[in-house]
N, C-alpha and C positions, 0 to 999 in steps of 0.2 A: 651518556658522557660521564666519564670517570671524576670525580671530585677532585680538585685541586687545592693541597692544605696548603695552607701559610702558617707557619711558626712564627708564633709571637717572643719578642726579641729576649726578654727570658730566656725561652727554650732555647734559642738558638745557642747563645751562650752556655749553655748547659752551667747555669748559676744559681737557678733556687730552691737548692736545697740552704734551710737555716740552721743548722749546728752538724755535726754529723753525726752523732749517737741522739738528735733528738726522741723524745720517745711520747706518743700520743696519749689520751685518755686513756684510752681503748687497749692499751696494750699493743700496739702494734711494734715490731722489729724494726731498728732504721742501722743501715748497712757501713761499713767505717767508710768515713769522705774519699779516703785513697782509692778506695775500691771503686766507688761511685766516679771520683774523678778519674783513673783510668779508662770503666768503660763507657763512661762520654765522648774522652776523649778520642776514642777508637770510633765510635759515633759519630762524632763530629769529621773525623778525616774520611769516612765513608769507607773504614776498614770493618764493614758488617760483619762479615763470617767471624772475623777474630773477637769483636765484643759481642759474638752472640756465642761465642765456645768459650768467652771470660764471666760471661753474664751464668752460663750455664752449669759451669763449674762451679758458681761461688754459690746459686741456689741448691745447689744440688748439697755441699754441706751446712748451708745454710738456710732451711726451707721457710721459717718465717717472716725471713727478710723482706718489707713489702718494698723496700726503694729499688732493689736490682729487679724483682719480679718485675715493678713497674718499668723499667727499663728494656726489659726482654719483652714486652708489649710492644714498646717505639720501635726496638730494633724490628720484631715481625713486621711491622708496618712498613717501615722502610724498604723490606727487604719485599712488600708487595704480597703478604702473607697475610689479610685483611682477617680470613677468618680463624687463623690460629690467635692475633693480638685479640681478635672481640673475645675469644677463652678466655683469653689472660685478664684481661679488664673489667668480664664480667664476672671471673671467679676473685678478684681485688674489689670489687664492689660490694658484693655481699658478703664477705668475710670483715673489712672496714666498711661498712657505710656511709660513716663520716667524712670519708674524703673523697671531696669533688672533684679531682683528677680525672680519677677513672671514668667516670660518668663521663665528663668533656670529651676524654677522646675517646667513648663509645660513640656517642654524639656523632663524633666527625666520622667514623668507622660508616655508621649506617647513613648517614649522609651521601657517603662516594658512596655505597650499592645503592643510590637513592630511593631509601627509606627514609625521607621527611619526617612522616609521622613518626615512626619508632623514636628518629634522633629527637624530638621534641619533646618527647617523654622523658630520655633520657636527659638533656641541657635541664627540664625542670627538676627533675631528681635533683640535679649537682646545684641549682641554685638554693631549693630547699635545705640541702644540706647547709652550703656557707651561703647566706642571700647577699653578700657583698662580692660572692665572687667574680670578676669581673670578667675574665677569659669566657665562662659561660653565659654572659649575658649579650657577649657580644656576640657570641657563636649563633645564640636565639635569634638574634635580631637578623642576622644573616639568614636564616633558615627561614624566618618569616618575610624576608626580602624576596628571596629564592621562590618560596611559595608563591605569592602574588604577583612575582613575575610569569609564573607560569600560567596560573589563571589569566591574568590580561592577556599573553600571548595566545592561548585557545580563545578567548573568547571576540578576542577581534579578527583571529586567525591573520596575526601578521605572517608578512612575507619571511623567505631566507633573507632577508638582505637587515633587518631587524632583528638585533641583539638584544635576548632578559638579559635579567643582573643575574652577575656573576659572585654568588656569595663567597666568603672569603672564611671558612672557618678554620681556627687555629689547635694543633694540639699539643698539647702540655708532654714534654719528654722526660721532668722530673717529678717529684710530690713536694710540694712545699709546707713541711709541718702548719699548721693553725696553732693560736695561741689559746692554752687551757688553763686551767687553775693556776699555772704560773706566768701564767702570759704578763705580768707586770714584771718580775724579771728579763722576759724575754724581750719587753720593749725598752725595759731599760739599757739592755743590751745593746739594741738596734742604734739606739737614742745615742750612747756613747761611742759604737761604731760610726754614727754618720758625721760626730764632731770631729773623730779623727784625719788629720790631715790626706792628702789621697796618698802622697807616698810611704807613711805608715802603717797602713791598712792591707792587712794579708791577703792572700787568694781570696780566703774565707768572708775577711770583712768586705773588697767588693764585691763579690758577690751577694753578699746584703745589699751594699750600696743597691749593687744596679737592680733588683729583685726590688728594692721601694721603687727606683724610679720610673719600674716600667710598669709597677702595681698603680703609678700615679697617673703617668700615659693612659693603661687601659681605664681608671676612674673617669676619665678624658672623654673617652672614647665612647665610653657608655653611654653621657650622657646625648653626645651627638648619638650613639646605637639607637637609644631610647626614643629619636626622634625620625629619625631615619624607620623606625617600626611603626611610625605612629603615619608617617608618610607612605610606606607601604600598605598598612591596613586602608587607607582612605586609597590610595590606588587600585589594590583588590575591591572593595567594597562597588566604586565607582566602576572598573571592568564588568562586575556583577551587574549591574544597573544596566550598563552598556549593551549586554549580552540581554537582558530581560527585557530592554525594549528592542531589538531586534528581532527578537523572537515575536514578538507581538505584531510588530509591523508585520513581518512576515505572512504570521497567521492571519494578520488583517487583509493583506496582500491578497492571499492564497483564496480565502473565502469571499472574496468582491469580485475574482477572473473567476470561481467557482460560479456563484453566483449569478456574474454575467453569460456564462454559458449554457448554464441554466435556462436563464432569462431567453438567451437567444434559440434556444432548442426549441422550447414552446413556443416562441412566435412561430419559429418556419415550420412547425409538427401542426399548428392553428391553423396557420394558411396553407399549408398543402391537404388539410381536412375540408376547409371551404372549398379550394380548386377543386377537388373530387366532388364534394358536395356539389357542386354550381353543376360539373360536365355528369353525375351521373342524374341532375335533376334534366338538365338539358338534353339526355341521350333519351330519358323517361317519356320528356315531352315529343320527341318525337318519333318513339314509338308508338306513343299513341293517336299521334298525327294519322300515322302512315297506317292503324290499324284501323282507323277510325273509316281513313280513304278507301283502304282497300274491303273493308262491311260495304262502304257505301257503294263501289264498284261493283261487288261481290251480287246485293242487290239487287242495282240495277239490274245485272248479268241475270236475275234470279227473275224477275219480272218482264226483264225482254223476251226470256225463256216461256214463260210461260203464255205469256200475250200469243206471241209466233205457233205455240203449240193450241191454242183456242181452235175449232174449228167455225168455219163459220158458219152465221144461224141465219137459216131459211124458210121461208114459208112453207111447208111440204104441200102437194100438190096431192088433187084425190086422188090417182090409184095411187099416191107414197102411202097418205091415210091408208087406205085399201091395203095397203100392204103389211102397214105395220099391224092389222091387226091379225097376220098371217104369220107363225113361224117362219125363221127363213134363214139362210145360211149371213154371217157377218159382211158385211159389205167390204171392199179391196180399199174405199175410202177410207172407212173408219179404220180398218187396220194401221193406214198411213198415219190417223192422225195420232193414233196412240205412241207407234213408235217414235212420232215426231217429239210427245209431252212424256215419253221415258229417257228421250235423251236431254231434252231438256231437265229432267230433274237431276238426270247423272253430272249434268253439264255444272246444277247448284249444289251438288255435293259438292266435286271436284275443288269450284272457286270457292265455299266456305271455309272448305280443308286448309286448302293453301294461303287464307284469310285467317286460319287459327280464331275461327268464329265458333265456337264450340256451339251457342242454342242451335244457327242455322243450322250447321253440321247434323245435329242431333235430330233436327226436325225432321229431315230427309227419310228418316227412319221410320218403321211400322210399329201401330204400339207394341206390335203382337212377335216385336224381334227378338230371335234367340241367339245367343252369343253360338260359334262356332265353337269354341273352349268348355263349353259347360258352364260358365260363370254366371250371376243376375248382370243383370241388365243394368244394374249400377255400378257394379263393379267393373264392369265393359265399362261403362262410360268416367268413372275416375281413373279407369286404366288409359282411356283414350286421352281423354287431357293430360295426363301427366306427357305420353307421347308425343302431345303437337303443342301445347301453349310453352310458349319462351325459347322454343328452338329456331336456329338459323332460319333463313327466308327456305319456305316450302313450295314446290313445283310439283305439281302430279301432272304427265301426262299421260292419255289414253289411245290407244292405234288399234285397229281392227276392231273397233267396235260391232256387236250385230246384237240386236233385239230380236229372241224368235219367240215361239210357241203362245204369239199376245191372243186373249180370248177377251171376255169382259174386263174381267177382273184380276188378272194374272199374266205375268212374262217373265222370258226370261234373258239378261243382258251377259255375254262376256267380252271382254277385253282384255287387252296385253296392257298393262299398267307399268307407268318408268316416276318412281318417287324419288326426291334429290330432297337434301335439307344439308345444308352448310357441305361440307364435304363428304356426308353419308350419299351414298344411291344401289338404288333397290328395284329391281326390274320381277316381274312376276306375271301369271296368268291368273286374271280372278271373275268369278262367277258371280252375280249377286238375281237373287229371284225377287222379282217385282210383286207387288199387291196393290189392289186400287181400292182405296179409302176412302171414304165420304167424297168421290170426284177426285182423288188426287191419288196419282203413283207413289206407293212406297215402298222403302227395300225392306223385305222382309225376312233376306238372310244372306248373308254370302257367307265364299270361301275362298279359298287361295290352291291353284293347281291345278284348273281344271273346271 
């Protein structure tokens, strides 16, 4: 938003200038009154172009002139030519130093491009210059108003419907000499101009007049400025506070919902660790329920087997004696009951198998077994558990079973074998040759095929 100057009532009047050939410490030019008053006047009626081609012809032969220079400032300004007058006023500032003008309505210049800071540098320049100047203290106090309205406005982040202050700074459109080594003259001057009655008193003398009375105004003015800054700083100050404990809450806020989510994640991450725990100890135990059942089935099945396949014991009659101390071909009986105690052992493979009872399993076997594969016989057996312990429920059946070529100590078993475990199944022809051991059948080798 573009800065809006207020001319303080001096300027308006285009009236303070104080003598018209006054001339500075510093050597500075001051321009004949007529001249000045002309192109005020042209100023004042808003005939710009023409007091800016009056203004520019008279600097133009008269280049030390600083009152018309400073004139061709205000006219840029008015004429909305921000950065040609900041030239001019900042090439009138460092060539005079001494006069606070320039500085003030640089001041107001970087204020409307809202340059705060810059302008405050500048307003302290012009006070250090004259420290009673009063046009720039008031213009300060506005800019520090200005300031701390904006901070409160971000930091409580009011609505559109909430208006900051609206500073009001003022620019100076003429240079009012300062009083120097002759300044006791010059108040003397003042001093007999103000006795004079009003209708006495030339152009020139009101315009003293009214240049005190409004240098009296702004002393006025100051002092409320002075307080009106002081009530802004504690407004800023207090926005600041405002802002720093929101922020805090905030972050206090932030990290107690952080925290409780936290908090709430590891309960429910704790108890769904327990749930698991609980159902994978309970799925454990009855595993081993149901492994425990089916050994003890298994068993059974292993010892019914074997009882059924006993044959039985009789007294042998003399010519049996007579007999047996005769060569003589195998009896049709005893064939029977062998076959009958090698399906029985086939029958306790089978259930150990699908019991994932590895000792039984293994017992079944001859010591004198050689793996099909080439491997030892340990390695066959950590190969074999790896294949049956912890897999799905296991099913081996058997069909066409036949036991032939049984003699003492020797047979041979084949069958059509159908293996199932979870959703795997596996049908096959396998062979396995019998050996008879301290009294008991064992396999002593198979194969797969035949």
């Amino acid at each position: 938003m573009r800065q809006q100057f207020k001319l303080s009532m001096a300027a308006r009047l285009m009236a303070l200038v104080v003598g018209a050939c006054a001339v500075y410490g510093s050597g500075a030019a001051w321009a004949d009154q007529v001249v000045v008053d002309e192109i005020s006047g042209l100023l004042e009626q808003g005939r710009l172009e023409q007091a800016a081609k009056r203004a520019d012809a008279y600097v133009k032969s008269n280049p030390g002139d600083v009152q018309v220079r400073f004139l061709q400032g205000v006219i840029a300004t008015e004429q909305g030519s921000n950065a040609k007058a900041i030239d001019i006023f900042t090439a009138i500032s460092r060539e005079y130093p001494q006069l606070p003008e320039p500085f003030n309505n640089l001041a107001v210049l970087y204020a409307a491009q809202g340059e705060e800071r810059k302008a405050v540098e500048v307003l302290e320049s012009a006070i250090r210059t004259n420290p009673s100047y009063a046009t720039a203290h008031e213009n300060l106090g506005d800019l520090y108003a200005r300031m701390a309205s904006e901070a409160y406005t971000k930091a409580l982040q009011l609505d559109d419907s909430r208006k900051a202050l609206q500073p009001k700074l003022s620019m100076i459109t003429q240079i009012v000499p300062l009083q120097d080594g002759a300044g006791a003259a010059r108040t003397n001057e003042a001093v007999q101009v103000a006795q004079m009655p009003a209708q006495a008193q030339t152009p020139a003398h009101l315009r003293q007049t009214q240049a005190r009375e409004a240098a009296q105004e702004e002393q006025q003015r100051l002092a409320q400025q002075k307080q009106e800054q002081e009530q802004a700083r504690q407004l800023r100050l207090e926005a600041e506070q405002a802002a720093q404990r929101q922020l805090a809450d905030k972050a206090a806020a932030d990290k107690a919902a952080a925290d409780k989510v936290a908090t709430e994640k590891a309960l429910a991450e704790r108890a769904a660790a327990e749930q698991a725990a609980l159902a994978q100890a309970a799925a454990d135990k009855a595993a081993a329920e149901q492994a425990a059942a089916d050994k003890l089935v298994a068993q059974q099945r292993l010892d019914d087997a074997k009882k059924a396949a006993e044959p039985a014991k009789a007294e042998p009659s003399a010519p049996q004696a007579q007999a047996a101390t005769k060569p003589a071909e195998r009896p049709a009986n005893s064939t029977a009951s062998a076959v009958a105690d090698i399906n029985a052992v086939v029958k306790a493979w089978t259930t150990a198998w699908e019991a994932q009872d590895m000792p039984a399993y293994f017992a079944v076997y001859s010591a004198d077994f050689k793996p099909a594969d080439g491997s030892t016989v340990a390695q066959w057996k950590a190969q074999r558990t790896e294949r049956t312990v912890g897999r799905p429920k296991i099913t081996v059946q058997l069909r066409n079973l036949k036991v032939t070529g049984v003699s003492n100590d020797a047979a041979t078993v084949r069958f059509h074998q159908t293996y199932t475990a979870g959703g795997f199944r596996a049908a096959t022809q396998k062979t396995l040759t019998m050996k008879k051991e301290g009294g008991q059948w064992r396999i002593a080798s198979e194969r797969t095929g035949g």
